[in-house]
C-alpha positions as CSV (number, residue, x, y, z in Angstrom):
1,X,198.3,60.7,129.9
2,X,197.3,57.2,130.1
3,X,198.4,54.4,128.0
4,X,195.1,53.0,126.9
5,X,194.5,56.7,124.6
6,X,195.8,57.4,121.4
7,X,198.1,60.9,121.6
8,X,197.8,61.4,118.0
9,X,193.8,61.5,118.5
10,X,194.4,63.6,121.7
11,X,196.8,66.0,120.1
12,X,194.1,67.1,117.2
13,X,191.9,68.5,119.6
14,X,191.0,72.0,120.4
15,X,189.4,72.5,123.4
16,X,188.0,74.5,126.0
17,X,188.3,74.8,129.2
18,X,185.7,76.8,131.6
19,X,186.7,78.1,135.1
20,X,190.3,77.5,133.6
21,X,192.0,79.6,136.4
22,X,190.3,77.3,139.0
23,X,192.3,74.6,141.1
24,X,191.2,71.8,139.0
25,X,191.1,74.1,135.5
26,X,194.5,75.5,135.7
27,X,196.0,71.8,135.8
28,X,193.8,70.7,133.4
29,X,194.9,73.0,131.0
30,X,198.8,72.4,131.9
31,X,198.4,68.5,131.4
32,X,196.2,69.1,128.0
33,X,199.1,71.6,126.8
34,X,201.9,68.9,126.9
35,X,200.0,66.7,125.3
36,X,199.8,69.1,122.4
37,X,195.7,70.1,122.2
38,X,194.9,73.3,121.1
39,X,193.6,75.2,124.5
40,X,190.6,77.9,125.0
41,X,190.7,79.5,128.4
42,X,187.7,81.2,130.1
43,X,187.3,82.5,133.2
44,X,184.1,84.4,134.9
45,X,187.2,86.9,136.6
46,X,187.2,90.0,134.7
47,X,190.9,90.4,135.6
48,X,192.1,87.2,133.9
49,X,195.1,87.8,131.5
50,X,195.3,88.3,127.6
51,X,195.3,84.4,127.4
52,X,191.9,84.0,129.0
53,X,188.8,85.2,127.9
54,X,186.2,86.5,130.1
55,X,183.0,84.5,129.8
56,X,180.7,84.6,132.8
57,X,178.1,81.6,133.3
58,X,175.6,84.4,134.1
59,X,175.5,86.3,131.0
60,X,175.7,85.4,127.0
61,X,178.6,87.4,126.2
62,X,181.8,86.0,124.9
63,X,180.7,82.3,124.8
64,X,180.3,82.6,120.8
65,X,183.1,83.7,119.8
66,X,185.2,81.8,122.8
67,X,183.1,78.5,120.9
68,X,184.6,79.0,117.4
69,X,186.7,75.8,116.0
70,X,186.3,74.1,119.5
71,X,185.6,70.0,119.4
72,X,185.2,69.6,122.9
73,X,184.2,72.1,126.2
74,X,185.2,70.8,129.4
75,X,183.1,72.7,131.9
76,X,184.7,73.1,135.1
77,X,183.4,76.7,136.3
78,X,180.5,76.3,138.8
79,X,179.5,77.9,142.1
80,X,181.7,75.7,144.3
81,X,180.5,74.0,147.3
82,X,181.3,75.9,150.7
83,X,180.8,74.9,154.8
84,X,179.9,78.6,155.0
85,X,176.9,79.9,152.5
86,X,175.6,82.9,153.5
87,X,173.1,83.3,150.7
88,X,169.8,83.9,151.2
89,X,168.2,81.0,149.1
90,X,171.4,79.0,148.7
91,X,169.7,76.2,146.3
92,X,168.6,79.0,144.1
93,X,172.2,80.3,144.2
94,X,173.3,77.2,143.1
95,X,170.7,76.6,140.5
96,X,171.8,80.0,138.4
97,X,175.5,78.9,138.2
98,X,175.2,75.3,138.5
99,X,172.1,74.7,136.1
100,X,171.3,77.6,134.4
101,X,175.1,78.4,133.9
102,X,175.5,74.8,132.4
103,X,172.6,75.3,130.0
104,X,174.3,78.4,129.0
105,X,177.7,77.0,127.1
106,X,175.7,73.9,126.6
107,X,173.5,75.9,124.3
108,X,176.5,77.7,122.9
109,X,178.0,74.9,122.2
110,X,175.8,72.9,120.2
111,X,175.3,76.1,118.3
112,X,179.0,75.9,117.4
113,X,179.0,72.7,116.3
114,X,181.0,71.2,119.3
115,X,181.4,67.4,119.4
116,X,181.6,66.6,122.7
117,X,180.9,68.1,126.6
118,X,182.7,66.8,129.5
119,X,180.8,68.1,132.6
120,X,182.8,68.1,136.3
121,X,180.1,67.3,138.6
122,X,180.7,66.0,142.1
123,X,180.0,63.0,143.9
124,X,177.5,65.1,146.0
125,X,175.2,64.5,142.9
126,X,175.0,60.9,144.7
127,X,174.8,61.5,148.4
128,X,176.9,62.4,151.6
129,X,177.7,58.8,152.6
130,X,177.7,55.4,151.5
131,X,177.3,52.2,153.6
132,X,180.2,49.8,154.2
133,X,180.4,47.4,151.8
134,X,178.0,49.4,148.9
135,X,179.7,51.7,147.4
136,X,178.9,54.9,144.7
137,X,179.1,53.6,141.3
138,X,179.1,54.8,137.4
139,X,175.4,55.9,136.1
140,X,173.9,55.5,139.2
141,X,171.2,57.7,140.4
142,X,171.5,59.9,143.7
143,X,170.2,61.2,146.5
144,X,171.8,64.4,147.0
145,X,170.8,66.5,150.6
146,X,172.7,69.9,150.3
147,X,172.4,72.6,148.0
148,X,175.7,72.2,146.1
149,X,174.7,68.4,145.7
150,X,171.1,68.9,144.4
151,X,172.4,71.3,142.1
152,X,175.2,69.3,140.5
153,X,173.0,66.5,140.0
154,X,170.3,68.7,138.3
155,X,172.6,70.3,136.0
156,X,173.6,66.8,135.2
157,X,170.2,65.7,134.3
158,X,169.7,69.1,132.0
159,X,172.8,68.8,130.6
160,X,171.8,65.0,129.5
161,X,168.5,66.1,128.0
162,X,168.9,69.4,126.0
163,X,171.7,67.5,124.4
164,X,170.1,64.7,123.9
165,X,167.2,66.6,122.0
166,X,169.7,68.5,119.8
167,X,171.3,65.2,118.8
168,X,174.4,67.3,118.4
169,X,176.6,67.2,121.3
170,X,177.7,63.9,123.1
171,X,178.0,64.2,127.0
172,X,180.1,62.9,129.5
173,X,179.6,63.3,133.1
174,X,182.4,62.7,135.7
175,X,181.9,62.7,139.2
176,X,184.7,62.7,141.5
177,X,185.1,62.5,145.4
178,X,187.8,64.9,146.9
179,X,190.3,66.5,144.7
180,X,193.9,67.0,146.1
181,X,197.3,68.4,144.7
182,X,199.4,70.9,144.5
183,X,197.7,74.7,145.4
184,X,194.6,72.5,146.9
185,X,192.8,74.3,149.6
186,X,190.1,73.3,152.2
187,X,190.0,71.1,154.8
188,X,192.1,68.0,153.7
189,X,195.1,71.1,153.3
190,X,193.9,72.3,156.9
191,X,194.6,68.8,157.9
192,X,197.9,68.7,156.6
193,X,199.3,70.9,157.9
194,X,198.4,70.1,161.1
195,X,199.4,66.4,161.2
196,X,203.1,68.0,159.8
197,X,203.2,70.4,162.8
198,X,202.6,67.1,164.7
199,X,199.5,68.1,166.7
200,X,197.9,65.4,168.4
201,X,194.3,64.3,167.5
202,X,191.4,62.3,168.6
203,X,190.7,59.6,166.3
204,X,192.4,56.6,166.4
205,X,189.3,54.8,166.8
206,X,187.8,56.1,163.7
207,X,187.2,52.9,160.7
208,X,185.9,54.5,158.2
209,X,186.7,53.8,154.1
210,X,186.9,57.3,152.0
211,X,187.9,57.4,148.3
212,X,190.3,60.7,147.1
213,X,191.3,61.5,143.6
214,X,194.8,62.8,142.9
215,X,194.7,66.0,140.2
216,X,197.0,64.2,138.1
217,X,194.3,60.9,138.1
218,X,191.2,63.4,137.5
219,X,193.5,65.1,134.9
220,X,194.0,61.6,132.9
221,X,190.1,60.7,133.4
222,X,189.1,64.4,132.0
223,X,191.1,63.2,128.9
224,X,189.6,59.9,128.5
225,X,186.4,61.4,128.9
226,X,187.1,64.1,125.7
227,X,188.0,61.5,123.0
228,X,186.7,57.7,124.0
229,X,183.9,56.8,121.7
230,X,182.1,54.3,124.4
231,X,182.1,57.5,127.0
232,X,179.3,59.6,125.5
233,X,176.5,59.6,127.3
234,X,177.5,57.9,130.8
235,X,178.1,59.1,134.1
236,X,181.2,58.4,135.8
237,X,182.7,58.2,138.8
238,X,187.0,58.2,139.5
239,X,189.2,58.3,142.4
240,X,192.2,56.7,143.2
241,X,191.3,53.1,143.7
242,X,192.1,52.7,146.9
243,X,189.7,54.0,149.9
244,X,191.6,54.9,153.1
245,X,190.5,55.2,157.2
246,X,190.8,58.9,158.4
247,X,193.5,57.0,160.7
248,X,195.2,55.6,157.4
249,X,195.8,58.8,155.6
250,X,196.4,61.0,158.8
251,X,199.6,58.2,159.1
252,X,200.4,58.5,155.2
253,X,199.9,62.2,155.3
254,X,202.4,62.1,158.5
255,X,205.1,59.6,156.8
256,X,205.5,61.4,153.4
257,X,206.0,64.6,155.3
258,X,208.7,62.9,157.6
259,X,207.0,63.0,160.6
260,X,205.0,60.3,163.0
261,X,201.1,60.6,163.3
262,X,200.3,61.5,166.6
263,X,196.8,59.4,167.3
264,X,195.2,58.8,170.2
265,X,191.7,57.6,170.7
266,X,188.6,59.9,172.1
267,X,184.5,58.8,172.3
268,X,183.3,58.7,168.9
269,X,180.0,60.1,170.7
270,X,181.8,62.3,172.1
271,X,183.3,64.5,169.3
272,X,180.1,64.3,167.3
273,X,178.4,66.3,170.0
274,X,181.0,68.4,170.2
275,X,181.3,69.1,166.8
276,X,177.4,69.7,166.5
277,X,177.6,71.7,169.3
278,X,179.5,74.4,167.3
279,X,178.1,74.0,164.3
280,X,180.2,71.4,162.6
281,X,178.2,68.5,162.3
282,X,179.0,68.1,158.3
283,X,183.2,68.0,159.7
284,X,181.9,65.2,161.7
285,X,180.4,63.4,158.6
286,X,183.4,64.0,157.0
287,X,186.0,62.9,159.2
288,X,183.9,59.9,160.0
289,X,182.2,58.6,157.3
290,X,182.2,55.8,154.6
291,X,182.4,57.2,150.8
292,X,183.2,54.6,148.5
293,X,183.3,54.5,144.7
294,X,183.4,51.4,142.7
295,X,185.9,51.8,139.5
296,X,184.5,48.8,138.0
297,X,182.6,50.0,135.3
298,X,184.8,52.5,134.4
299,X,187.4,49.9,134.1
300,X,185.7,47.4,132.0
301,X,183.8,50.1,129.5
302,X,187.3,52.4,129.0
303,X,189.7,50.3,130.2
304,X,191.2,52.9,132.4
305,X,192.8,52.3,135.8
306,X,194.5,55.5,137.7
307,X,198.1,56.1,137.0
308,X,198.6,57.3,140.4
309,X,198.2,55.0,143.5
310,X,196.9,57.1,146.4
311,X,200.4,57.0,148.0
312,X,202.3,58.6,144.9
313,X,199.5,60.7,144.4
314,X,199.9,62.4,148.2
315,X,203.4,62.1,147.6
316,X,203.3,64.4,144.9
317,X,201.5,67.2,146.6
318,X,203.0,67.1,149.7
319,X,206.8,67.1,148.5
């Protein structure tokens, strides 16, 4: 944990974590555990294990009794963003989890007399894209397009306001780009593995600037979040503090794996078209794209920098 906390603060907290089985819960809860907090699982899998309770964002039961003694929730558990949604209404799919769910331990929360609420929202609450040069930055209002983001930033609004009128629960909202480490999946592990096989691929003329966050940096921030008196009530974004070109990290990615990147340069115009052409479009956006996020304000109101450069940080999941 980072230096600027005080353990002895962070190690009389009991805490729970939602969606604690998830990528980002289940090293949450390993990074709160050595630094001695008293843990709550829950999980909306009804096959979780004795140490996790089952508490689904859908229904009421089990968030009372999973709330008792708790000083602060850490919600995690959401319907996750996916390429592939084959829901009918997806917005209202994500408005039950993302929203309604939300409002749900929210509720339960302040009825338990919790202190604080981190919420994990995602910097889709602000937009696809940024411009070069004008990046994302803390408490600013978005423009989300998709589903997923529209959701996320109107559970964030929700959140801010019912707790707000009870006066009982303080908020923090974090937002992070993408999240990688150890058991990550997706694209960026997709990519991973094929830059180790050494396959070659077309974009050496990409210059784009993307911000990542390391688990072990979104880990640290979750923990600022839960005990620093000037966070209540802000929105936040984190990542690694250094943006990267596609090029860059597909020739980090390639060197901490012990290999060579294998770049060579295609028509820009080209791939999109191609990629549109088979329904990617959004893989275009995302291999090509600026997404930048200012630290600033996070810096100068917590005084938190990330442990983690984004070189240590690949080096640790990919080792």
């Amino acid at each position: 944990m980072t230096a600027t906390l005080n353990l002895e603060v962070l190690r009389e907290q009991s805490v729970l974590v939602t969606g604690a089985k998830g990528f980002v819960g289940s090293h949450l809860v390993n990074a709160l555990r050595t630094a001695g907090c008293r843990v709550t699982e829950t999980s909306s899998r009804p096959d979780v294990d004795t140490n996790t309770m089952h508490c689904d964002l859908q229904s009421d039961a089990g968030w009372k009794k999973a709330m008792q003694g708790v000083d602060v929730v850490v919600h995690l558990a959401s319907r996750v963003h996916t390429m592939k949604d084959t829901s009918r209404n997806s917005l209202d799919a994500y408005r039950e989890l993302n929203v309604e769910g939300s409002l749900r331990v929210s509720r339960f929360a302040a009825e338990a007399g919790v202190k604080r609420m981190v919420y994990l929202s995602s910097i889709k609450a602000l937009g696809e894209e940024t411009e070069e040069g004008d990046p994302f930055f803390s408490d600013q209002r978005g423009d989300p397009t998709d589903p997923y983001g529209i959701s996320k930033a109107e559970a964030e609004d929700c959140l801010i306001n019912q707790l707000h009128q009870t006066g009982k629960v303080e908020v923090v909202i974090i937002r992070p780009p993408l999240v990688y480490g150890k058991g990550v999946g997706g694209n960026l592990a997709s990519l991973a593995k094929v830059v180790g096989r050494g396959v070659p691929l077309p974009f050496g003329s990409i210059k784009n600037k993307r911000d990542l966050v390391g688990i072990e940096n979104l880990c640290d921030w979750i923990a600022v979040a839960m005990i620093h008196p000037d966070a209540s009530g802000h929105r936040f974004v984190v990542s690694d503090g250094c943006a990267a070109s596609t090029p860059e990290l597909i020739r980090l990615i390639a060197e901490l794996q012990g290999g060579n990147a294998r770049l060579f340069c295609f028509p820009e115009s080209v791939l999109r078209s191609l990629l549109a052409g088979i329904g990617k479009a959004e893989v275009w956006s995302r291999i090509s794209g600026n997404l930048e996020v200012d630290l600033g304000e996070t810096s100068r109101l917590l005084g938190w920098t990330p442990r983690n450069s984004l070189r240590d940080g690949l080096k640790n999941w990919l080792r």
